[in-house]
FISEPA-111282 format. One record per residue (C-alpha): residue in one letter; chain; x, z, y. Coordinates in steps of 0.05 Angstrom, whole numbers, plus 32768, in hexadecimal, padded with zeros to 4 digits. Each point is the difference from the previous one (the first is absolute). Last residue first. Layout:
N
  rest  kette     x     z     y
     A      A     X     Z     Y
...
This chain:
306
  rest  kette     x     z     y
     X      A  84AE  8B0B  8F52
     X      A  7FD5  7FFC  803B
     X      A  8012  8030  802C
     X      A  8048  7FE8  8008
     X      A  7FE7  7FB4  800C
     X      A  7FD2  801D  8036
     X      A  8033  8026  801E
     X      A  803B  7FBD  8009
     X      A  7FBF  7FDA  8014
     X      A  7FF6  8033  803B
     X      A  8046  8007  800B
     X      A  800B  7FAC  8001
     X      A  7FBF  7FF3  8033
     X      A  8003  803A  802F
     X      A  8008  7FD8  8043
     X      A  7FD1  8035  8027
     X      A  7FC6  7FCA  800A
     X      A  8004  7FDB  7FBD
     X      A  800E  803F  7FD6
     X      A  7FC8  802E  8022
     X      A  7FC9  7FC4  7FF4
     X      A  8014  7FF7  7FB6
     X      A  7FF7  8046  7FFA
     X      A  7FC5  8010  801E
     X      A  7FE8  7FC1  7FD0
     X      A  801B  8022  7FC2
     X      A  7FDA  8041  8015
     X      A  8010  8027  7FB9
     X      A  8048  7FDD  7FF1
     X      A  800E  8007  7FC2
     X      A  800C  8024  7FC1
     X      A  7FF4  803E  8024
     X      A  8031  803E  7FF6
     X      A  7FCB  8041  7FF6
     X      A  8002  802E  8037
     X      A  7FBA  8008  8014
     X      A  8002  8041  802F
     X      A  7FC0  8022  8006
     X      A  801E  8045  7FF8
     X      A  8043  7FF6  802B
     X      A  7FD2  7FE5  8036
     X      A  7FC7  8034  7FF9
     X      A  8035  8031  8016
     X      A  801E  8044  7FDB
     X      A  8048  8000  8008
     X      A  8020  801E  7FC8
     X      A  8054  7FEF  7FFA
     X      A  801A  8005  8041
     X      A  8048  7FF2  8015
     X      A  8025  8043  8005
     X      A  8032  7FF2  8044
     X      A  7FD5  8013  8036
     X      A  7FE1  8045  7FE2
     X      A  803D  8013  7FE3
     X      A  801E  7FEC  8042
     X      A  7FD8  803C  8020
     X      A  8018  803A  7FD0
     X      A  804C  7FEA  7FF8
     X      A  7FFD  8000  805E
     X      A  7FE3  8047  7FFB
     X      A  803C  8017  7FD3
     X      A  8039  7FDA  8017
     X      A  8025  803C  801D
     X      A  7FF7  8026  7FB5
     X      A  8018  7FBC  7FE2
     X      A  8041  7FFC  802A
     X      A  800C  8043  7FED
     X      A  7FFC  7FF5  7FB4
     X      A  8026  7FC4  8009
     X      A  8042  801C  8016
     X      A  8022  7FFE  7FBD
     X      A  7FD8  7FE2  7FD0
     X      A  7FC0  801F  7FEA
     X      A  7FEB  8008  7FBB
     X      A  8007  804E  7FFC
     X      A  7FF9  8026  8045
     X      A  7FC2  801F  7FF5
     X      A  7FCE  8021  8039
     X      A  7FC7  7FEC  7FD1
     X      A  7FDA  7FE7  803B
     X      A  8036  7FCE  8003
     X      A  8000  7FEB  7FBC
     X      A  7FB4  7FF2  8009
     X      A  800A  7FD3  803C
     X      A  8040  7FDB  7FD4
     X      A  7FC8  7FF4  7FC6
     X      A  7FC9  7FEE  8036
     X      A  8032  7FC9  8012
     X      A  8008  7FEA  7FBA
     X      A  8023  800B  7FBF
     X      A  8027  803A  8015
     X      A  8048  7FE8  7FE6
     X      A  7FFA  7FB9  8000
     X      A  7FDF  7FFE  803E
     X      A  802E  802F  8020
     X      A  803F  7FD5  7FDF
     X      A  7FE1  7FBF  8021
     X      A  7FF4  8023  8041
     X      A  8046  8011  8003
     X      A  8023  7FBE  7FE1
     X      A  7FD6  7FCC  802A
     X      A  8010  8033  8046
     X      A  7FE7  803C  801A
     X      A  801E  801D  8044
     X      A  7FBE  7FFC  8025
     X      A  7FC1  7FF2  7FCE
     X      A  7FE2  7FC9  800B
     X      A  7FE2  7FDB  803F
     X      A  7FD3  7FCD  7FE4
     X      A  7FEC  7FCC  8038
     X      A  7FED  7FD3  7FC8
     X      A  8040  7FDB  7FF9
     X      A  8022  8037  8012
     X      A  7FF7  8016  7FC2
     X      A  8013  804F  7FEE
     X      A  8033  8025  7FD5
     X      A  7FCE  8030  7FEC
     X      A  7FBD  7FE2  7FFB
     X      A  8022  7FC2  7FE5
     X      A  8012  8028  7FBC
     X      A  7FBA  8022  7FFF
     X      A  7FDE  7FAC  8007
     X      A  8035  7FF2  7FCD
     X      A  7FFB  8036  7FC8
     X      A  7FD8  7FD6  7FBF
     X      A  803B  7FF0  7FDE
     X      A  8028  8042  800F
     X      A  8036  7FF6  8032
     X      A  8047  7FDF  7FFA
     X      A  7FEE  7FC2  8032
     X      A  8007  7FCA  7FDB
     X      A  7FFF  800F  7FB4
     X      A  7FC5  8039  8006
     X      A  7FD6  7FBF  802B
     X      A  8015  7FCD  7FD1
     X      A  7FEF  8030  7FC2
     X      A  7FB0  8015  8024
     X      A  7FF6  7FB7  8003
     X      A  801D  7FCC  8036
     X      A  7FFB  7FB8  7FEB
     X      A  8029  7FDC  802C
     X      A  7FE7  7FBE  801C
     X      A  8029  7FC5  7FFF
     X      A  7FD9  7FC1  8007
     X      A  7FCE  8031  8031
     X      A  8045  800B  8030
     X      A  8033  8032  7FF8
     X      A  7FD9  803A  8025
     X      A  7FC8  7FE7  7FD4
     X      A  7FF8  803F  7FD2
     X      A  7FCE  7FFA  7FCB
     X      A  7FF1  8054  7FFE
     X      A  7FE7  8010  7FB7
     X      A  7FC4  802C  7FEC
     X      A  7FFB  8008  7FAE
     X      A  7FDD  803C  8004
     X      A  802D  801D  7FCD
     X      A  803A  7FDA  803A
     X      A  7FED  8015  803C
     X      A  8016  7FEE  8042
     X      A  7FCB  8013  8036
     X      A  8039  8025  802D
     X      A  802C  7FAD  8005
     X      A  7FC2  7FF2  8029
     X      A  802A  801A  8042
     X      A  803C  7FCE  7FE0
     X      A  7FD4  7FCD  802D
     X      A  8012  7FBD  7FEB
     X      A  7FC0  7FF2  7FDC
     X      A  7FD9  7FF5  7FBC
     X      A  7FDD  8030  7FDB
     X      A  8002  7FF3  7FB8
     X      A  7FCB  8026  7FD8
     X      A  7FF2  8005  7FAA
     X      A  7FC8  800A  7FE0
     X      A  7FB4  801A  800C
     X      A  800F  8047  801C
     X      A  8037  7FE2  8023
     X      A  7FD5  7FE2  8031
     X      A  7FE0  8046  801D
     X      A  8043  8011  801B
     X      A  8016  7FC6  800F
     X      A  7FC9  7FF3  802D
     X      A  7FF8  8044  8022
     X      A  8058  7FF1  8008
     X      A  7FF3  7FBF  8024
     X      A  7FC7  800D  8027
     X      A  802D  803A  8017
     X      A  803B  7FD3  8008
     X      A  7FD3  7FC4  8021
     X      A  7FF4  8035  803A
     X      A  7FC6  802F  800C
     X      A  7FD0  8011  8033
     X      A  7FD0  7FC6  7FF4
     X      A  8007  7FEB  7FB3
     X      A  8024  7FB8  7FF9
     X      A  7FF2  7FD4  7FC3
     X      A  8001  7FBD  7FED
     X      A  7FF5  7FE3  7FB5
     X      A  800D  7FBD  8003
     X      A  7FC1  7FC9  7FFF
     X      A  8031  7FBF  8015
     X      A  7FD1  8002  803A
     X      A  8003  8046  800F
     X      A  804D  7FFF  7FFD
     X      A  8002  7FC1  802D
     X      A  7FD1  8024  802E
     X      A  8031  8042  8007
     X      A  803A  7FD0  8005
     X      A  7FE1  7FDD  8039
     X      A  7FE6  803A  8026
     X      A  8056  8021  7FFE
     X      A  801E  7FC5  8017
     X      A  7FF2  8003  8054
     X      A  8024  804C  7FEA
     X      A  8043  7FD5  7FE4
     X      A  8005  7FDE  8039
     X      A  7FF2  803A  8035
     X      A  8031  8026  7FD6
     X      A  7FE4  8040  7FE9
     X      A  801D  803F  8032
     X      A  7FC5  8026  7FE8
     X      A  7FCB  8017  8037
     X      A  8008  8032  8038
     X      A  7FFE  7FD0  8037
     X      A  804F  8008  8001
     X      A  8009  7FF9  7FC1
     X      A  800C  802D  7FCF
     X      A  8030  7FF8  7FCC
     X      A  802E  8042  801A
     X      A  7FC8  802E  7FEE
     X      A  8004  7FE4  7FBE
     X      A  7FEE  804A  7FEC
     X      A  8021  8027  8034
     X      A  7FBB  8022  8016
     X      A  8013  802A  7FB1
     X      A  7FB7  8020  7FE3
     X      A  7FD1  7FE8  8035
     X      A  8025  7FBC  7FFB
     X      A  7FF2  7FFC  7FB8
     X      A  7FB7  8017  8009
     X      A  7FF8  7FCF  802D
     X      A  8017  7FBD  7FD9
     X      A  8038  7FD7  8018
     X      A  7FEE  7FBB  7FE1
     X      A  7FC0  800A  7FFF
     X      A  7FD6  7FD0  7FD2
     X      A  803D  7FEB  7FE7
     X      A  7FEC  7FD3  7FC3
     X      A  8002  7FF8  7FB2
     X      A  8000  7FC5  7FDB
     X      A  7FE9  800E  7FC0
     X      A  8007  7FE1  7FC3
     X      A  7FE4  7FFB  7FAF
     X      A  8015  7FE2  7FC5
     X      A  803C  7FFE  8019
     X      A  802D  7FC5  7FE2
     X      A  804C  8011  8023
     X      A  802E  7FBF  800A
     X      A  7FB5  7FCB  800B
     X      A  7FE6  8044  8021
     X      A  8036  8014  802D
     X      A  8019  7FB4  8015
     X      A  7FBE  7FF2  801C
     X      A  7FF9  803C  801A
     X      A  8046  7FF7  8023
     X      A  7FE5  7FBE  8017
     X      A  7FC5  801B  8022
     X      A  802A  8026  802E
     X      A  8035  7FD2  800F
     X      A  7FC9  7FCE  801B
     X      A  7FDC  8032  8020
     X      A  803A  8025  8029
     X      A  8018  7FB8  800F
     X      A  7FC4  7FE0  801D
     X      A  801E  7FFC  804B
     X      A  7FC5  7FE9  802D
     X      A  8012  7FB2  8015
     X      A  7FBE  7FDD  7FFA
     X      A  8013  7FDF  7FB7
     X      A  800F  8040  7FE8
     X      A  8050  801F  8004
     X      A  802E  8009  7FD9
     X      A  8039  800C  8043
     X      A  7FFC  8043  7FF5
     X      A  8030  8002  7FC3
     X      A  7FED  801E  7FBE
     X      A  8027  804C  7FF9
     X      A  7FEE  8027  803E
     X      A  7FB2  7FEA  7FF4
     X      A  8002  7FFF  7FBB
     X      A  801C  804C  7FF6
     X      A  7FD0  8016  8036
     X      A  7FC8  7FDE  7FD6
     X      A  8019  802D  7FBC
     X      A  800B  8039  8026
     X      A  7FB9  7FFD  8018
     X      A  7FE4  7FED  7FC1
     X      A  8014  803E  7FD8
     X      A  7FE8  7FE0  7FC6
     X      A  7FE6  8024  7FBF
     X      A  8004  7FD8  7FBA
     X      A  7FCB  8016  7FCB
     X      A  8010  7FFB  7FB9
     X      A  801C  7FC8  7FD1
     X      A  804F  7FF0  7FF8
């Protein structure tokens, strides 16, 4: 394929870290794993893939305000106790040496304060598919809303690993889970995530919220039902349950919907064309001798070069 390839680069580095042992480590004993793995899935993406173009998109806030203003359970329960992210010491000692190995290797990177890689992610995709065709990669079935396949925008799925990713389009997602192609983030509204401190709706289930969704189309769709005062669409008991869950349907829209239009002179400035090369070859020839990086970075600059 050619077009623009989006990462969500914190589930990609969390996925390294769990996934490459702790004992890869640099030649003064600081575990290297998270940046090893990391830069070897790239690798692997574009030699497999061939973007044109890539992003690797960042948390700038991993639990953003106007989230928690909306639901104070959002990933309430990932907190630490100093009121930061639970992040691994290990893996968070990682996180300035993957941002300068990205900068030296001359990868797009982008974070926007007050939003999360999803949002940068779905502004991104958004405005990508304008020029061809978008593959967002990540194991977080949250991105699974920006499916869509006129667009083309496809989900590369790495729950199985990056050698086996699943590419989840607007059929996958219909095949899967029984909804509309483009119904996840109203699908998850309903039956919840705990995952991200998503409550749900009580009582509803896969097969409920996947029949409302089908039915009404979206959460608005079940709100609007309800103002209608009909009883068609609803299974048995669900009609009640979404009358009770009225307040809690209008604040998770809010937390679930990834956005699509932030407006930030990050986004606009953005140079995400795939280099060739390195762009700070010596940065990067420094960065691999100190942090033992030697095979990944040679394994990326092979990829980029072909």
């Amino acid at each position: 394929m050619s077009g623009l390839m989006l990462l969500d680069t914190p589930s990609l580095y969390f996925r390294a870290f769990f996934g490459v042992p702790e004992s890869v480590t640099a030649p003064d004993g600081t575990p290297v794993n998270a940046v090893r793995g990391l830069i070897d899935m790239i690798a692997r993406l574009v030699q497999d893939r061939s973007p044109d173009r890539l992003v690797c998109c960042m948390d700038a806030d991993w639990r953003p305000a106007f989230r928690v203003e909306a639901l104070p359970s959002y990933k309430a329960h990932r907190v630490a106790e100093g009121g930061g992210d639970q992040t691994p010491d290990a893996l968070e000692a990682q996180l300035p040496v993957i941002d300068a190995v990205l900068d030296a290797f001359g990868l797009a990177r982008a974070g926007v304060p007050g939003y999360e890689a999803d949002d940068v992610i779905g502004t991104l995709a958004v405005r990508g598919a304008a020029d061809g065709p978008v593959d967002i990669v990540t194991g977080d079935r949250d991105l699974f809303q920006l499916v869509d396949d006129r667009a083309p925008v496809a989900v590369l799925y790495t729950a199985r690993g990056i050698r086996n990713l699943q590419v989840m389009g607007e059929k996958e997602i219909a095949a899967k889970y029984g909804i509309p192609g483009r119904g996840y983030g109203d699908y998850a509204t309903l039956r919840g995530d705990p995952s991200d401190g998503l409550p749900g709706v009580p009582g509803v289930g896969d097969k409920t919220a996947a029949a409302l969704v089908t039915r009404f189309g979206s959460v608005e769709g079940i709100l609007a039902a309800l103002d209608s005062g009909t009883d068609q669409g609803f299974p048995a008991g669900a009609r009640r349950r979404m009358e009770a869950a009225r307040d809690y349907l209008a604040a998770a829209e809010t937390v679930v919907r990834v956005v699509t239009d932030i407006d930030a002179p990050e986004l606009a400035a953005l140079d995400d064309r795939l280099p060739a090369g390195a762009r700070d070859p010596e940065a990067l020839i420094e960065l691999a001798d100190r942090w033992n990086l030697g095979s990944p970075v040679n394994r990326l600059l092979n990829a980029l070069a072909r």
